[in-house]
C-alpha positions in Angstrom: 0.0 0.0 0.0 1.5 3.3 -1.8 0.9 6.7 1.2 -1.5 7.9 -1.1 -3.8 4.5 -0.8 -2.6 5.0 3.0 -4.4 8.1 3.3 -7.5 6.9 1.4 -8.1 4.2 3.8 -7.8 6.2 6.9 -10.2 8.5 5.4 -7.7 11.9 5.3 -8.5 13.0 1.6 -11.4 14.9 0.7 -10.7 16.4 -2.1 -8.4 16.7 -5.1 -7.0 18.3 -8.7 -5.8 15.4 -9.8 -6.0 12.1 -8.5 -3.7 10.0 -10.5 -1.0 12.7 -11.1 -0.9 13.3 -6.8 -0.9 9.6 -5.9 2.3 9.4 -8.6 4.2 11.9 -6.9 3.6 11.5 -3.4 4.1 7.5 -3.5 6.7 8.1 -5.3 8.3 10.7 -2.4 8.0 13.6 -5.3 5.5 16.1 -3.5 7.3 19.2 -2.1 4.6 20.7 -1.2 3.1 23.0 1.9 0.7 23.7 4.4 0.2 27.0 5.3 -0.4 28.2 9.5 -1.4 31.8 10.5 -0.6 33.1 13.3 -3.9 33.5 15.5 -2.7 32.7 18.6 0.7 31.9 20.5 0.1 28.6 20.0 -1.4 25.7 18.2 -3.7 24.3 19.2 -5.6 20.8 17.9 -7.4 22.0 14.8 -4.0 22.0 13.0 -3.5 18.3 14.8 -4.6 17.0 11.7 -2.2 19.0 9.6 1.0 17.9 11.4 -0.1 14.4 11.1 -0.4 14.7 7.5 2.9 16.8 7.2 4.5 13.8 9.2 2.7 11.0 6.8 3.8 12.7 3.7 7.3 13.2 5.6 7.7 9.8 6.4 6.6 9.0 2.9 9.8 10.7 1.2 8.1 13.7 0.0 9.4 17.2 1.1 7.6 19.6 3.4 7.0 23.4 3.5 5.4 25.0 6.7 4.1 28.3 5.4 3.2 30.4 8.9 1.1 33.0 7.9 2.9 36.5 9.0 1.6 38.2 6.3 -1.7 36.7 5.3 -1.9 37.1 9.3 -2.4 41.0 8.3 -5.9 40.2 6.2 -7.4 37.2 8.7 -8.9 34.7 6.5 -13.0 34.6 6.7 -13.1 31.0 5.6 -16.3 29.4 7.5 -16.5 32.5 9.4 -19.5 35.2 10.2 -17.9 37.9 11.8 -14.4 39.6 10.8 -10.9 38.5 12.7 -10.0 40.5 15.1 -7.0 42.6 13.7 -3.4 41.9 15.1 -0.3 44.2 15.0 2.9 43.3 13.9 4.6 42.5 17.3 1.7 40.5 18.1 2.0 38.6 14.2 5.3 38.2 14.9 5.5 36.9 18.7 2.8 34.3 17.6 5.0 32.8 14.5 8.0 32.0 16.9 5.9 30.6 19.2 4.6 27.9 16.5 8.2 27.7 14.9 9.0 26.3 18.5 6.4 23.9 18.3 6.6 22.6 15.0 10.5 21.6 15.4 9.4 18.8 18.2 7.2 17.5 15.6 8.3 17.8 11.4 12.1 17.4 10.5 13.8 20.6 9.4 17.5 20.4 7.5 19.1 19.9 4.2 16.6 18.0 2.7 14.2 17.8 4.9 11.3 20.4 6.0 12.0 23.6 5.7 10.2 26.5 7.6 8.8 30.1 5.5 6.9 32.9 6.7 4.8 34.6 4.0 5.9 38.0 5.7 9.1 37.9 3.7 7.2 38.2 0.1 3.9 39.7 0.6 4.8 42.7 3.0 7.0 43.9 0.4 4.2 43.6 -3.0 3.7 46.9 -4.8 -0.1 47.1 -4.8 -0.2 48.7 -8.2 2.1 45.7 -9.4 0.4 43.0 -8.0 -3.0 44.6 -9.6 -1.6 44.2 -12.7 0.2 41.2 -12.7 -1.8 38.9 -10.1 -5.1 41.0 -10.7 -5.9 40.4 -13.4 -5.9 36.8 -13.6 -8.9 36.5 -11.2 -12.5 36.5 -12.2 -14.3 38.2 -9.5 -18.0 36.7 -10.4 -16.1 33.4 -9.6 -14.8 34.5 -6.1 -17.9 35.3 -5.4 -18.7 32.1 -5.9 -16.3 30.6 -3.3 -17.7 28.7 -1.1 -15.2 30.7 2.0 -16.5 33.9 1.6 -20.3 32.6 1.7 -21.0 32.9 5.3 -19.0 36.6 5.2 -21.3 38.0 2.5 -24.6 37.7 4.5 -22.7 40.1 7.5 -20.9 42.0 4.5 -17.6 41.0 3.2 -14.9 43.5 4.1 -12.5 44.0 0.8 -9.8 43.5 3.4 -10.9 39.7 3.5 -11.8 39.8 -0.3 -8.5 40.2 -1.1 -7.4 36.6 1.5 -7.6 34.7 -2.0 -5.6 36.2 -4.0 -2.7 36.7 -1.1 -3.4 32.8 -0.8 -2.8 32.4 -4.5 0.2 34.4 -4.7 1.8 31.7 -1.9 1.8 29.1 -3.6 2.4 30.7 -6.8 6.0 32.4 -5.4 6.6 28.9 -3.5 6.4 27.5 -6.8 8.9 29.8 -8.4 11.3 30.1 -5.7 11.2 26.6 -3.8 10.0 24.5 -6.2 6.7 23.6 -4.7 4.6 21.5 -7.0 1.6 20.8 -4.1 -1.0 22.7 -1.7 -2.5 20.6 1.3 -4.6 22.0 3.9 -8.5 21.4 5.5 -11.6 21.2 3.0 -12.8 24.2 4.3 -9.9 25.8 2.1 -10.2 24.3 -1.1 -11.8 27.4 -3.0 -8.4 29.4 -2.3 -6.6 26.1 -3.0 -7.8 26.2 -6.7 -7.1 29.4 -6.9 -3.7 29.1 -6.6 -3.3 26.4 -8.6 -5.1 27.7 -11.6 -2.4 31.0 -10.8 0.1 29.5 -11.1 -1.0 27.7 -14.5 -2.0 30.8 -16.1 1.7 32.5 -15.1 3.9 29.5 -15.8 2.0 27.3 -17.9 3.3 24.8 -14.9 1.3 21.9 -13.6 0.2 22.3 -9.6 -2.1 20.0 -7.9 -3.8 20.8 -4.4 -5.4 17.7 -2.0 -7.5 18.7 1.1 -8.1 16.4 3.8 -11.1 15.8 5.7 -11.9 18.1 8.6 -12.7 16.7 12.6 -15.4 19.9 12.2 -18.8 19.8 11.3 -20.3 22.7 9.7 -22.1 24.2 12.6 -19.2 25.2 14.7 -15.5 23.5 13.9 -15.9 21.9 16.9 -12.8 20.1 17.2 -10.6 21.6 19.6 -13.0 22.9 21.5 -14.2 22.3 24.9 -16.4 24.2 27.7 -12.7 26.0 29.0 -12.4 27.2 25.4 -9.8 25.7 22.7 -7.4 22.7 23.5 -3.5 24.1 22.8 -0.5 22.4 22.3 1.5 24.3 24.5 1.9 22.3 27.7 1.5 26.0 29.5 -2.0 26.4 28.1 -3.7 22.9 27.7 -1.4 20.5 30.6 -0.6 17.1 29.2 -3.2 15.6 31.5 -5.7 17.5 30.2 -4.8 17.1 26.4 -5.2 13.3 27.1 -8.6 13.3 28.7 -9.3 15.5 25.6 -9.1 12.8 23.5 -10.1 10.7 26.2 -13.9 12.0 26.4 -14.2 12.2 22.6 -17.5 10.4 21.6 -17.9 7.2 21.2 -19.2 7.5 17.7 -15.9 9.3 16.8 -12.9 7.3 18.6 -12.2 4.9 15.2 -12.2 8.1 12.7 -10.0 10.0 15.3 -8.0 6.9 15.1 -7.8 6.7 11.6 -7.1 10.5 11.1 -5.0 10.9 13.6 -2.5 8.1 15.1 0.3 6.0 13.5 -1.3 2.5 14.2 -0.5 0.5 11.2 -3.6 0.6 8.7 -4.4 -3.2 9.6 -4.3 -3.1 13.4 -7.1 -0.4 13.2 -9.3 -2.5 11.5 -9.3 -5.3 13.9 -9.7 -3.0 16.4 -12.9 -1.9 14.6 -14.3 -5.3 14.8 -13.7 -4.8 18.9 -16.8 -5.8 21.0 -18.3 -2.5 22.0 -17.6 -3.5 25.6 -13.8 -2.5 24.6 -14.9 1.2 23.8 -12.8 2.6 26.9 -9.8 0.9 25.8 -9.4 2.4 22.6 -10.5 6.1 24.1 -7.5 5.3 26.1 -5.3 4.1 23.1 -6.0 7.2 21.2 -5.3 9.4 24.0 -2.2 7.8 25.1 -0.9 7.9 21.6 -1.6 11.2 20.3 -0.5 12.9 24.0 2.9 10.9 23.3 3.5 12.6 20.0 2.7 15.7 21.6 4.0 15.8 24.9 6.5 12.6 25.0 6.3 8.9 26.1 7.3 10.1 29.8 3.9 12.9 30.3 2.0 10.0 28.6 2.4 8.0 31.2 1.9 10.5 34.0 -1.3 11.7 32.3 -2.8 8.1 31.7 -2.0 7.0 35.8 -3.1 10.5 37.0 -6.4 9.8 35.0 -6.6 6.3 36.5 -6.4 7.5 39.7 -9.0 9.7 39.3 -11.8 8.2 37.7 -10.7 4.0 38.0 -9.8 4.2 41.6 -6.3 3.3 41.4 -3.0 4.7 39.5 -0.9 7.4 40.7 -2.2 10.9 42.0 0.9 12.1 42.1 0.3 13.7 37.9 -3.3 14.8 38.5 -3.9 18.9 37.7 -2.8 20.4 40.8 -3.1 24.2 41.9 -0.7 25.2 45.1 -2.4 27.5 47.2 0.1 30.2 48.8 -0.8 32.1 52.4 -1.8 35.0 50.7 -4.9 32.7 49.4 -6.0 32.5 53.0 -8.0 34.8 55.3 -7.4 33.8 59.2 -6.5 30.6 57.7 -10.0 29.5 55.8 -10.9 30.2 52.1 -14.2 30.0 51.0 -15.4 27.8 48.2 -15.9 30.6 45.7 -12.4 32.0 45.5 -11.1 27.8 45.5 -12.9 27.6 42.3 -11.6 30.7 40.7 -8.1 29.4 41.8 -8.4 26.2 40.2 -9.9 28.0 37.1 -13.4 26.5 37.0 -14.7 29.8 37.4 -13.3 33.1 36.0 -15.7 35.5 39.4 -17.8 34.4 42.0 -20.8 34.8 40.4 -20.0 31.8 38.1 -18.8 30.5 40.9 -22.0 30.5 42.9 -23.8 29.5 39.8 -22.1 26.4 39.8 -22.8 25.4 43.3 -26.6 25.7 42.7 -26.5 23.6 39.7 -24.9 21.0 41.7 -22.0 20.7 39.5 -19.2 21.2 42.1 -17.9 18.2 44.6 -15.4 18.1 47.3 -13.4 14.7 48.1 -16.3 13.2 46.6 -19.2 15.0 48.4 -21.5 17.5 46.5 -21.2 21.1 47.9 -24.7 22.8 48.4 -23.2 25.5 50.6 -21.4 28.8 49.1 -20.4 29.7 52.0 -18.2 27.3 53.1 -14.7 27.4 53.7 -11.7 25.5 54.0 -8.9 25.2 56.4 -5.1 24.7 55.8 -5.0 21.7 57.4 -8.4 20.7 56.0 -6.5 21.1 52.3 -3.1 19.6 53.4 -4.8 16.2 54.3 -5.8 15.5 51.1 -7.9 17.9 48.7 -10.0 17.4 45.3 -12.8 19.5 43.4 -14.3 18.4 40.9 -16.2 20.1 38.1 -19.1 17.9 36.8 -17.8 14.7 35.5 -14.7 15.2 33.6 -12.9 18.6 35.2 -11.0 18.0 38.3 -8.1 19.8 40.6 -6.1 18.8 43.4 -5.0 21.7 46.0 -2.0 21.7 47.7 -0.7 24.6 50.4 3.2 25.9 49.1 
């Protein structure tokens, strides 16, 4: 099995240009090709999961990757499945958040002679002459077709600002330089892009006269909301600071059961043929493979070693035995205390199940909030020291848990 028939049968592609000439040159490792990453945050987060893993694959494969981060599309914001406009970022913010994902793509893709190799879209496109690019990218757009696009849909019912009108175009003109000054023969990215993905291969044949070919894998989204990566304390991040490795594996962990074998699929490096006996698995066995996909993708995250620790910490927790020693843990200091007690409220703010009191309080009436196992019903109640230093757990409904400690 070529990577191309790989990728079929774990269900990554969605769509592409054209299938014969892609599954020659990426089986045959002669894809360069990229994947491009704006800047949005200081961090990853799991909705470009799926990227990595097919930057890896294709990697692995023999075929040569670009990572495109986005610091000058980063200026525009792309509306793609959007209804409102991005929030605008300045340059110092652009540029803080593209070292931030440089750092965490070198733990995951190869860089070197040969190898990956790293870009930022800054270097080109915050230097175009506007009047030049008009002329000589301008003009090989049809606007009626734009339009068209299936990204700016949801934008035109709000109103489309010509800021985000021109995200296309700048999208195009990637690929389009990366083909005349790296060699890149190949666009991949989520279906939610392909309309800027033909784009710029139809740019780049109306130039050159060169063949390009773009492939879009299949989204963990759904068309109400891009759901994956999100949870009720907002998105799920690769950065260890910002999503813990304990909580990144009961991510994947809690994900339904309806969706463990396609996260599987999509998403780990289990050989092709071990997945499909574990599809035949007696639903009884559902737990066991949450638990194989969460182990597995927090490894190639966050390393064998915080694998481990998250996977006892989480057995401790909810199966009654494994190590407590990993669990989410928030150290209170003397400052936290008043005449030695601390009420329940501020405990819950501290351990970041509620951002004020009144959230706090809300909770507590909606009986969603336990202590050491017993429900609390009374905002007022407050905690000693040595109350906390024997041995001290809240939980938040059913999956959201902290341990408290006194530094």
């Amino acid at each position: 099995m070529g990577i191309f028939e790989e990728l079929q049968a774990r269900g990554l592609i969605a769509q592409v240009t054209d299938n014969n000439e892609i599954r020659n040159l990426i089986n045959s490792g002669g894809a360069k090709f990229y994947i491009g990453f704006d800047p949005t945050a200081d961090s990853l987060h799991v909705g470009h999961f799926m990227a990595l893993c097919l930057m890896k694959r294709l990697q692995m494969a023999g075929n040569r990757p670009i990572v495109l981060i986005g610091g000058g599309t980063g200026h525009v914001g792309d509306p793609s499945g959007r209804t409102d406009m991005r929030t605008m970022m300045t340059k110092d913010i652009i540029d803080h958040n593209c070292n931030c994902f440089k750092k965490q793509m070198e733990k995951f893709i190869e860089f070197g002679d040969d190898k990956a190799i790293m870009v930022n879209n800054a270097d080109w496109l915050l230097k175009l002459n506007y009047v030049e690019l008009l002329r000589d990218v301008g003009a090989c757009f049809s606007v009626n077709n734009m339009l068209r696009a299936e990204c700016y849909k949801q934008r035109m019912e709000k109103g489309l600002s010509f800021l985000e009108f021109n995200y296309m175009i700048m999208q195009a003109y990637d690929f389009y330089y990366l083909h005349q000054n790296y060699g890149c023969n190949m666009q991949f990215g989520g279906d939610d892009q392909w309309s800027n993905m033909l784009a710029g291969t139809e740019l780049i044949r109306k130039k050159t006269g060169d063949d390009a070919y773009a492939m879009t894998i299949t989204l963990l989204m759904n068309s109400e909301g891009k759901k994956m990566g999100k949870t009720a304390k907002g998105a799920v991040w690769l950065d260890p600071e910002k999503t813990s490795p304990f909580e990144f594996y009961q991510y994947w962990r809690n994900v339904d059961d309806a969706d463990v074998m396609k996260c599987i699929k999509l998403l780990t490096f289990i050989p092709i043929e071990q997945i499909d006996e574990m599809s035949h698995w007696e639903d009884s066995r559902i737990n066991e493979k949450k638990e194989i996909l969460a182990f597995e993708l927090t490894k190639m995250i966050h390393g064998d070693d915080e694998a481990q620790k998250a996977q006892a910490a989480a057995k401790a927790l909810f199966g009654g035995n494994g190590d407590s020693e990993n669990m989410p843990t928030v150290t209170l200091q003397n400052e936290d205390f008043e005449e030695d007690f601390i009420n329940i409220l501020d405990l819950l703010i501290k351990c970041g199940f509620s951002s004020s009191r009144g959230e706090a309080k809300r909770l507590i009436q909606q009986g969603g909030i336990t202590v050491n196992d017993k429900l609390v019903a009374d905002m007022q109640i407050k905690y000693s020291k040595s109350d906390i230093n024997s041995g001290f757990k809240i939980k938040k409904g059913k999956k959201h848990f902290c341990k408290v400690t006194v530094g």
